[in-house]
Z-matrix of the N, CA and C atoms (Angstrom, degrees):
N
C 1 1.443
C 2 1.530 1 108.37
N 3 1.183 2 113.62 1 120.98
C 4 1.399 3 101.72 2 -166.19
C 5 2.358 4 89.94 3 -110.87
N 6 1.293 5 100.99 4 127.05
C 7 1.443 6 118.45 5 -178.08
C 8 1.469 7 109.28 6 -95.60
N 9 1.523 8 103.78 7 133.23
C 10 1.721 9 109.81 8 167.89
C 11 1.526 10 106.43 9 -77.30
N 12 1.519 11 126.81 10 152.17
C 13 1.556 12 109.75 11 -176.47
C 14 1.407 13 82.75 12 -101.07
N 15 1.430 14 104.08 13 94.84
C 16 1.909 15 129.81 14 162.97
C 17 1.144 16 98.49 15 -115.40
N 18 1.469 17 120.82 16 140.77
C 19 1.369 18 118.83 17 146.74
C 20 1.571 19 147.39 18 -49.70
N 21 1.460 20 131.63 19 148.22
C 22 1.492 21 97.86 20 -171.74
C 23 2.023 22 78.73 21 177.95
N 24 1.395 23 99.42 22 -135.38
C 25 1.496 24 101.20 23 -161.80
C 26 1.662 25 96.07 24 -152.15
N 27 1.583 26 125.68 25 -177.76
C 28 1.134 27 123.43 26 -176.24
C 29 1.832 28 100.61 27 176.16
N 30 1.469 29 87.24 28 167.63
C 31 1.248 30 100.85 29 -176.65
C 32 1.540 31 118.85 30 -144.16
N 33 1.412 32 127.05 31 100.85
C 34 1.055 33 112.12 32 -139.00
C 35 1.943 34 99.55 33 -126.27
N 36 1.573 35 119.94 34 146.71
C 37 1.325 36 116.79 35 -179.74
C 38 1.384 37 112.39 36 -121.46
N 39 1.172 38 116.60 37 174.63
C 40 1.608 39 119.99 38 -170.94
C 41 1.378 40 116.26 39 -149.09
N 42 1.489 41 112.62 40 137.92
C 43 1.617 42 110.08 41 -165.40
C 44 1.888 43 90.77 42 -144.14
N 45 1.340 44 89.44 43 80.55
C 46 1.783 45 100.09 44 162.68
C 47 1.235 46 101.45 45 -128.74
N 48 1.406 47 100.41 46 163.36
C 49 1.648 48 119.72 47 -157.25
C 50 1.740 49 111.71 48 -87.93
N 51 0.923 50 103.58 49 -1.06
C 52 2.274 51 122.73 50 -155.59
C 53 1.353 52 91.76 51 -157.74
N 54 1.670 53 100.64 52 126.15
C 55 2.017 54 96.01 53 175.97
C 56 1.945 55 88.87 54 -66.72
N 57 1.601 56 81.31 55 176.11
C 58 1.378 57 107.18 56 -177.59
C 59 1.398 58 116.90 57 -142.07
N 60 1.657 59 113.91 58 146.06
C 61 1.755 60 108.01 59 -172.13
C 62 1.616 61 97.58 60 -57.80
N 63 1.655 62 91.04 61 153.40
C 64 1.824 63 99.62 62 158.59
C 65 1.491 64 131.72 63 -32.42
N 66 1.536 65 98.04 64 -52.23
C 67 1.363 66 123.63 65 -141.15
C 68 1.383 67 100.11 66 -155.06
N 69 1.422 68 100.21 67 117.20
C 70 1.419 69 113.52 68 -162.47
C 71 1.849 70 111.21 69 -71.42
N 72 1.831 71 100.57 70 -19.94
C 73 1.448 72 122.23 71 -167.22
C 74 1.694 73 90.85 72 -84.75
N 75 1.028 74 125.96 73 -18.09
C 76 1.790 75 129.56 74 175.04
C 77 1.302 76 128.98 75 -113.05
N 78 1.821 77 112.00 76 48.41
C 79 1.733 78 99.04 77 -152.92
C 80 1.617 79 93.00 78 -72.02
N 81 0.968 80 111.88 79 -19.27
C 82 1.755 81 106.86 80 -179.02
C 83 1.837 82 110.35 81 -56.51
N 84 1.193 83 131.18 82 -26.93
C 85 1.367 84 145.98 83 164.91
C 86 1.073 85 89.82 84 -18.52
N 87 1.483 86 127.97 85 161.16
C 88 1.518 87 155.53 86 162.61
C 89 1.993 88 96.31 87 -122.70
N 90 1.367 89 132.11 88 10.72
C 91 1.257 90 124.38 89 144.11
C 92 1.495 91 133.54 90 -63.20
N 93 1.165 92 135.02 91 75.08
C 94 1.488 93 111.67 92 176.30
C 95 1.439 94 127.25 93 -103.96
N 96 1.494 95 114.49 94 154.92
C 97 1.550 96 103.95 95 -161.08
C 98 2.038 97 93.38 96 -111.38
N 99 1.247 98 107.63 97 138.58
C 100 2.071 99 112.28 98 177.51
C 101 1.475 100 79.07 99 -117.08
N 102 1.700 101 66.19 100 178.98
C 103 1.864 102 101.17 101 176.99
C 104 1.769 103 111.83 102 -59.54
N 105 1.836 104 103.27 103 -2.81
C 106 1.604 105 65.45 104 -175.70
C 107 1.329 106 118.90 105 -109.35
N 108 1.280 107 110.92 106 14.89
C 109 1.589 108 131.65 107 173.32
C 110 1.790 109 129.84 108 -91.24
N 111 1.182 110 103.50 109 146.58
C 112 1.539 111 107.09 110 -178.35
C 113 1.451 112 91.90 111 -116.45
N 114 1.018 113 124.16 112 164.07
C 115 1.827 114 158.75 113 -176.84
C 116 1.558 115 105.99 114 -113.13
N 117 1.126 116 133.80 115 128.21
C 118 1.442 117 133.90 116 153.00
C 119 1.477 118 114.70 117 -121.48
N 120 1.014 119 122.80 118 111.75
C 121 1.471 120 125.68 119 178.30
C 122 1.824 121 130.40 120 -124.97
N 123 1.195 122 136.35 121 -162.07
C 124 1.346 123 129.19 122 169.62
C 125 1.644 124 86.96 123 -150.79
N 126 1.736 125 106.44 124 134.99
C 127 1.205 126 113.68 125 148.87
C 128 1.510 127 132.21 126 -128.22
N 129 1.398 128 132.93 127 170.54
C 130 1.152 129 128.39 128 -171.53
C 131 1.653 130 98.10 129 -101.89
N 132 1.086 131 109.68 130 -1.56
C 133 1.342 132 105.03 131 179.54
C 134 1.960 133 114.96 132 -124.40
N 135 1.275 134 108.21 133 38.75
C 136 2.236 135 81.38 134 -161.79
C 137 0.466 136 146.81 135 -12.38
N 138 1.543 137 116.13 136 -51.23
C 139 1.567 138 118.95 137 -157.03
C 140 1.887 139 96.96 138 -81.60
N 141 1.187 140 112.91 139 -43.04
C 142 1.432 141 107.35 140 175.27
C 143 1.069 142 121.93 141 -56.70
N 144 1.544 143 120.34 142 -22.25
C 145 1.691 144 127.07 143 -173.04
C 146 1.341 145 93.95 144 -83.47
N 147 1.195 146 144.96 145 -59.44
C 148 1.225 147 143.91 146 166.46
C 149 1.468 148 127.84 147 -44.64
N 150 1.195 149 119.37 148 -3.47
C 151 1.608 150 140.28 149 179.66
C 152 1.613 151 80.30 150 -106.92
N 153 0.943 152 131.49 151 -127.27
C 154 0.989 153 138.22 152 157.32
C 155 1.973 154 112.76 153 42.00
N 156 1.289 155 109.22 154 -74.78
C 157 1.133 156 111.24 155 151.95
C 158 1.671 157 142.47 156 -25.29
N 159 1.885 158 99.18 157 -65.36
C 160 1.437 159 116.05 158 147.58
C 161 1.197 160 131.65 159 -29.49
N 162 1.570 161 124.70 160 -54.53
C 163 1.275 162 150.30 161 -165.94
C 164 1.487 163 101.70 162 -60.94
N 165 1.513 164 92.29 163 -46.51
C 166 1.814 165 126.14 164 -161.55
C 167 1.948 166 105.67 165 -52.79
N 168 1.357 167 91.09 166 -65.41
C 169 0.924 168 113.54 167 -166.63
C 170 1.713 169 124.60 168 -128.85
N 171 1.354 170 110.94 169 63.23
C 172 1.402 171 133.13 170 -176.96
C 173 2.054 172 115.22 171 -158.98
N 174 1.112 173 107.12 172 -150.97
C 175 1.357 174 116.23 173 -169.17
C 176 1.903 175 75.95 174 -76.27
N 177 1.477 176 108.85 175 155.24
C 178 1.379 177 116.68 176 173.48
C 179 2.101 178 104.24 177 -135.11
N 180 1.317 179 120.94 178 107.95
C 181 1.422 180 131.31 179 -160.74
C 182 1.891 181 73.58 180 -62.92
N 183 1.431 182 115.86 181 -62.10
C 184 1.275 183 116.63 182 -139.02
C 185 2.034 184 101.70 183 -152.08
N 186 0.944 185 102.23 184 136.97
C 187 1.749 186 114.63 185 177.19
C 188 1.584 187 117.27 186 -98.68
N 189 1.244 188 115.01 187 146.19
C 190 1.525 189 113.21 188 -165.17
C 191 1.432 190 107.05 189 -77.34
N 192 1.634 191 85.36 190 157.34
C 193 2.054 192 87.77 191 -162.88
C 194 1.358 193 130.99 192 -35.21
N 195 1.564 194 98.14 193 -46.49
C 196 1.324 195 131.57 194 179.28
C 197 1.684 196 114.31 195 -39.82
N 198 1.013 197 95.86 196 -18.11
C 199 1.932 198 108.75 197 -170.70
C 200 1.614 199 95.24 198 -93.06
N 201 0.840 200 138.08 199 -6.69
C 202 1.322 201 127.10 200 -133.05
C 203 1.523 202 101.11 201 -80.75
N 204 1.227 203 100.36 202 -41.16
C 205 2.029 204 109.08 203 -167.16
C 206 1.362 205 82.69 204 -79.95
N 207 1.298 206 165.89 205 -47.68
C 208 1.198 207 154.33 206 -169.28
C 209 1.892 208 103.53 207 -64.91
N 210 1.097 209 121.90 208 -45.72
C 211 1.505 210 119.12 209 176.25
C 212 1.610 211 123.10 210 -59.87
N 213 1.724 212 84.16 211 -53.39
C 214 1.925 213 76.96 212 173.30
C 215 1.608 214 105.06 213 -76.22
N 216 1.158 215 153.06 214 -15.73
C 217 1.472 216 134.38 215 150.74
C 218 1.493 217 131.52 216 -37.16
N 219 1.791 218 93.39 217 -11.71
C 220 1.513 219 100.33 218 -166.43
C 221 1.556 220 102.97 219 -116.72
N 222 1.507 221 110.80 220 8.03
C 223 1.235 222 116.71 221 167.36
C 224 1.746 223 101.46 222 110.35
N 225 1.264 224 117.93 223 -29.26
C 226 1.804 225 97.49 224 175.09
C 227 1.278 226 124.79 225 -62.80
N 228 1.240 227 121.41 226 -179.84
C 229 1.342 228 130.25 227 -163.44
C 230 1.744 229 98.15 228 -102.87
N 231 1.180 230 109.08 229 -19.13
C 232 1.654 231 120.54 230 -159.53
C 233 1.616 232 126.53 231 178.60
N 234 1.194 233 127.95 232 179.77
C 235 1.278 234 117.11 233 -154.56
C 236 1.197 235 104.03 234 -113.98
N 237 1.667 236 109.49 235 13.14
C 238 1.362 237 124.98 236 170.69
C 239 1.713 238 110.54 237 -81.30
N 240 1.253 239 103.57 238 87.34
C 241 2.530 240 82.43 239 -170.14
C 242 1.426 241 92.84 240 -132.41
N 243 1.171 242 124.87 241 39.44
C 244 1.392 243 111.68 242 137.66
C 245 1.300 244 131.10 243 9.88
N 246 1.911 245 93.98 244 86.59
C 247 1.952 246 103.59 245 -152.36
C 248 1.669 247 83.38 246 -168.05
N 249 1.479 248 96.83 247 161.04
C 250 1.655 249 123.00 248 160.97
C 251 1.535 250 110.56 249 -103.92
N 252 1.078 251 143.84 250 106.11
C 253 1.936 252 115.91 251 178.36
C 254 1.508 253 81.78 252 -83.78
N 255 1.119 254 146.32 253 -4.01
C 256 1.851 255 113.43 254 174.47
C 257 1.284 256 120.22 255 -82.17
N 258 1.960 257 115.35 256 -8.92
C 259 1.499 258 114.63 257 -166.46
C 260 1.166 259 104.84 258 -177.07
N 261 1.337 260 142.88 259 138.88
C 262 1.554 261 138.83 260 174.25
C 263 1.268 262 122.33 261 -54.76
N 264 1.242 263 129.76 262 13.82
C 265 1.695 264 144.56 263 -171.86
C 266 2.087 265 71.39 264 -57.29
N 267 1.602 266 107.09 265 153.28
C 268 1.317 267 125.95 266 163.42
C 269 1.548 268 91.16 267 -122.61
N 270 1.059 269 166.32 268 58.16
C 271 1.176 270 159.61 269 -179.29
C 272 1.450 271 114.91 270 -159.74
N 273 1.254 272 131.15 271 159.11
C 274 1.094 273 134.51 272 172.71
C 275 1.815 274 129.06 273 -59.27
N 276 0.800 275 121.06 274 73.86
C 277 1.920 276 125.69 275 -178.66
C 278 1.623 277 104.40 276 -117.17
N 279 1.093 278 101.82 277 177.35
C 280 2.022 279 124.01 278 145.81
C 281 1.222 280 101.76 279 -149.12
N 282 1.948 281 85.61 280 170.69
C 283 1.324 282 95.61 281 168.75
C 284 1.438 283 126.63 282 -137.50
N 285 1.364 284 93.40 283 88.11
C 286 1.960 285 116.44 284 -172.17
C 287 1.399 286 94.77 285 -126.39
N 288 1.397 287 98.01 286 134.32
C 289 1.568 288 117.55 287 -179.23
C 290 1.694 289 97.06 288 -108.87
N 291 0.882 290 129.01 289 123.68
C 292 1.848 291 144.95 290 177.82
C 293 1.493 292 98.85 291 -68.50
N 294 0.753 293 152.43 292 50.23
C 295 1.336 294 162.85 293 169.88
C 296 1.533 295 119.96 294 -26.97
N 297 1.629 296 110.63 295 -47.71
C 298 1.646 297 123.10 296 175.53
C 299 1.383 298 82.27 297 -169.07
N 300 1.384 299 103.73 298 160.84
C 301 1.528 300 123.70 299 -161.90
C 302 1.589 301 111.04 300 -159.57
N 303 1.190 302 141.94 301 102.38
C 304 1.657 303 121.30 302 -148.84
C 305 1.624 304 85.79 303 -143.02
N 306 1.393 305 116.89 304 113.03
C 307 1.239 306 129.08 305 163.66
C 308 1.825 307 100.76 306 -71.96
N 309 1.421 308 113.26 307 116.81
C 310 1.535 309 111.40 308 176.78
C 311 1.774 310 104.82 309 -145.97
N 312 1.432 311 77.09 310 77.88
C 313 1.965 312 70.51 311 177.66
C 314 1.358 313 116.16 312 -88.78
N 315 1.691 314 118.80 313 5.12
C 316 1.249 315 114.92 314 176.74
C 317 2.031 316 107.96 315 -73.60
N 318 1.330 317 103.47 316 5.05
C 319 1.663 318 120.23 317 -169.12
C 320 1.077 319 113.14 318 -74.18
N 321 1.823 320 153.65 319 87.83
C 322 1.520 321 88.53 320 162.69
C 323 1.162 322 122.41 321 -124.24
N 324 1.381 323 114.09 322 -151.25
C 325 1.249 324 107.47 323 -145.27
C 326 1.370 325 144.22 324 -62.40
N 327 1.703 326 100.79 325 -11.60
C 328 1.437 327 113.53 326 153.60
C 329 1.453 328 128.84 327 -63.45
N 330 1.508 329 103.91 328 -33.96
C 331 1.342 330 123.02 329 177.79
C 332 1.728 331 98.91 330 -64.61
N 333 1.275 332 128.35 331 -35.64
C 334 1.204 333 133.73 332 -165.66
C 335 1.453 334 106.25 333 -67.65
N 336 1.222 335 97.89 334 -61.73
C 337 1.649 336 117.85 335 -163.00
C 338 1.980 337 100.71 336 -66.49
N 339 1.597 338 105.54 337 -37.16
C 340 1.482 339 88.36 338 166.93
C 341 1.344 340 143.64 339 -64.66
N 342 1.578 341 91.35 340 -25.52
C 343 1.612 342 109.71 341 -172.81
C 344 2.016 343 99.62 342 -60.33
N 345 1.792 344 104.31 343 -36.94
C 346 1.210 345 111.38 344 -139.31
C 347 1.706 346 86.65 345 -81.06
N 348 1.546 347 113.99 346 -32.62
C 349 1.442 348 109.68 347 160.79
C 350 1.509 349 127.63 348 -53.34
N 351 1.162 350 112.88 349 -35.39
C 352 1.283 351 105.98 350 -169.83
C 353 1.576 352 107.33 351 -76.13
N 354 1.134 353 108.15 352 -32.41
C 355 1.620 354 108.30 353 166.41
C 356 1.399 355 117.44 354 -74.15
N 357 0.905 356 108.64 355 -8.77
C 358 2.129 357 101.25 356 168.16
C 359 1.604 358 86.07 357 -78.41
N 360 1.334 359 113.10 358 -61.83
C 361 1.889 360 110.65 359 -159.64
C 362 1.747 361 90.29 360 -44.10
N 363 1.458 362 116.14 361 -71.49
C 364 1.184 363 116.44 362 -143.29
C 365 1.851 364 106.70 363 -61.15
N 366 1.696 365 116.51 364 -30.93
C 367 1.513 366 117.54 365 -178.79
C 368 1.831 367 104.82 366 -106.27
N 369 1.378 368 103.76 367 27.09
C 370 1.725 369 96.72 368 167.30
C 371 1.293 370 114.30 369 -48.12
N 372 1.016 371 139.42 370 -55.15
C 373 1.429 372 148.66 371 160.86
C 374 1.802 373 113.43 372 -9.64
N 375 1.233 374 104.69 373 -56.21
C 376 1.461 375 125.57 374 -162.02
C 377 1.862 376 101.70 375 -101.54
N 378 1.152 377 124.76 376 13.05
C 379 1.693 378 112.75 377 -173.00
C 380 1.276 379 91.82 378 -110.01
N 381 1.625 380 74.67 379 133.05
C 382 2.150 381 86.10 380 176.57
C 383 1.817 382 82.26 381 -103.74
N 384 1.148 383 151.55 382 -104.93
C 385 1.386 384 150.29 383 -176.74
C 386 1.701 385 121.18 384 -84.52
N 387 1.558 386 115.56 385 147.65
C 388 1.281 387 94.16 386 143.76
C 389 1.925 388 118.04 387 60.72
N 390 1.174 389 115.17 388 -150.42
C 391 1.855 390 110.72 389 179.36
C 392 1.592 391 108.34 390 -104.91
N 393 1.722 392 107.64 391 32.39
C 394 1.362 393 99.38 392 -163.13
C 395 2.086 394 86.40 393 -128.52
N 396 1.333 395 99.75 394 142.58
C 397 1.445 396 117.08 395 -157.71
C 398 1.965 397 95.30 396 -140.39
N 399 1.417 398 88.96 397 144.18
C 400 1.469 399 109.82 398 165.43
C 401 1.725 400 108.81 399 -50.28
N 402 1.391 401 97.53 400 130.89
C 403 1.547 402 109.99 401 -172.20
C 404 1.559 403 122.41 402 -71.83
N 405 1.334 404 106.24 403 -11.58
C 406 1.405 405 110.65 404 159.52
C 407 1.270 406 145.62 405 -61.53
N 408 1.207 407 98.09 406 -25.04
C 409 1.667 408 115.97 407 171.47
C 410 1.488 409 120.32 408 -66.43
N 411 1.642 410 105.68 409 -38.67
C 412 1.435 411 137.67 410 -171.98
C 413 1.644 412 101.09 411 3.74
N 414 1.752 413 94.52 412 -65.60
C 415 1.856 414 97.12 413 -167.63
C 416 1.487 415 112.78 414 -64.62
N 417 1.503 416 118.95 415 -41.33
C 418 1.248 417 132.87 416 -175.52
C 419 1.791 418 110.02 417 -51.88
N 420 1.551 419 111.07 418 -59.69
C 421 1.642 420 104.50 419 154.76
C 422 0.857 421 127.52 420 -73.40
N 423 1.193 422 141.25 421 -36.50
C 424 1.510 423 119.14 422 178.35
C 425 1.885 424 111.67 423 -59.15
N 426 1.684 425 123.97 424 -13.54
C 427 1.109 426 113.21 425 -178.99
C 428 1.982 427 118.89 426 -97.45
N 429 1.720 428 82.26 427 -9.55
C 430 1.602 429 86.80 428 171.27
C 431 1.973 430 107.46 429 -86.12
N 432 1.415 431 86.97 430 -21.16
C 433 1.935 432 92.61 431 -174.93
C 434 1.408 433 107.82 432 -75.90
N 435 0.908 434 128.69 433 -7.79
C 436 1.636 435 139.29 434 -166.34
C 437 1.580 436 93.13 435 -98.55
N 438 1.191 437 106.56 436 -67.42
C 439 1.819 438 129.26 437 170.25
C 440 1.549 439 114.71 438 -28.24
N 441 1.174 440 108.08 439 -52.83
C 442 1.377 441 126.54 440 169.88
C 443 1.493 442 120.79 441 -45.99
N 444 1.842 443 95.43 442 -81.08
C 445 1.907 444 112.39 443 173.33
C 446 1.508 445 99.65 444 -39.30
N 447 1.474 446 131.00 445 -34.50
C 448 1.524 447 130.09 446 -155.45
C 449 1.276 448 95.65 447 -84.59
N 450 1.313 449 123.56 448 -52.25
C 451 1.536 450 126.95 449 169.12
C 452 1.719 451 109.78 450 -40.39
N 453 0.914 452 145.90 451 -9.54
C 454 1.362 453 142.44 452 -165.83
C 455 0.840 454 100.15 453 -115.69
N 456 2.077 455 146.36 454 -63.28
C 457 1.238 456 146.58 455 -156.50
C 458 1.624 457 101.64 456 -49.60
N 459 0.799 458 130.02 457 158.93
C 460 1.889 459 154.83 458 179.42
C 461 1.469 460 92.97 459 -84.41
């Protein structure tokens, strides 16, 4: 899928074998995201949020500097550790499934951030943390999130 870096919204799933931190910039976090969760978010950037993602949650060459005193506490030598924590793959992958992908730059970002409320109200039920929700719902939001962006266009 090749992405314009337009703004817009998404819905994204994950199929690694070992949960994994959120946020690769917080491995110290006690957040972790498994296979049985989806992500719904809005970015101003996609294609980078979706890079980004990858990075997140796949083989990692290397972790940002900032981590560094937290890594060697954990026994590496450096922030170079060339590893998956979702699966023993030694090679370069992730594991983010693109789920829905909605270039909407007619959005912004208030418009964004409300939509993204109204889906906490409407899937409270279903949130395990944060913009990340039980994977069962998947079809059910992604058809109110579509519903939404459509509600906005002119």
């Amino acid at each position: 899928m090749e992405l314009k870096n337009k703004s817009g919204m998404y819905v994204v799933s994950f199929n690694m074998e070992k949960p994994m931190v959120y946020w690769r910039a917080r491995p110290w976090s006690n957040n972790y995201v498994d296979n049985s969760m989806i992500k719904v978010g809005k970015a101003k950037y996609l294609r980078s949020r979706m890079n980004s993602y990858k990075l997140t949650f796949g083989y990692r060459k290397s972790e940002p500097p900032s981590t560094l005193d937290y890594w060697v506490s954990k026994g590496y030598k450096d922030i170079h550790l060339r590893k998956c924590f979702g699966c023993d793959l030694t090679e370069p992958h992730h594991h983010v499934n693109f789920e829905y992908i909605r270039e909407a730059d007619f959005l912004t970002e208030e418009n964004r951030v409300a939509i993204e409320k109204k889906i906490r109200e409407q899937f409270s039920h279903a949130k395990v943390f944060r913009e990340y929700f039980k994977k069962e719902i998947k079809d059910e939001l992604i058809e109110f999130l579509d519903s939404e962006i459509n509600s906005y266009k002119n």
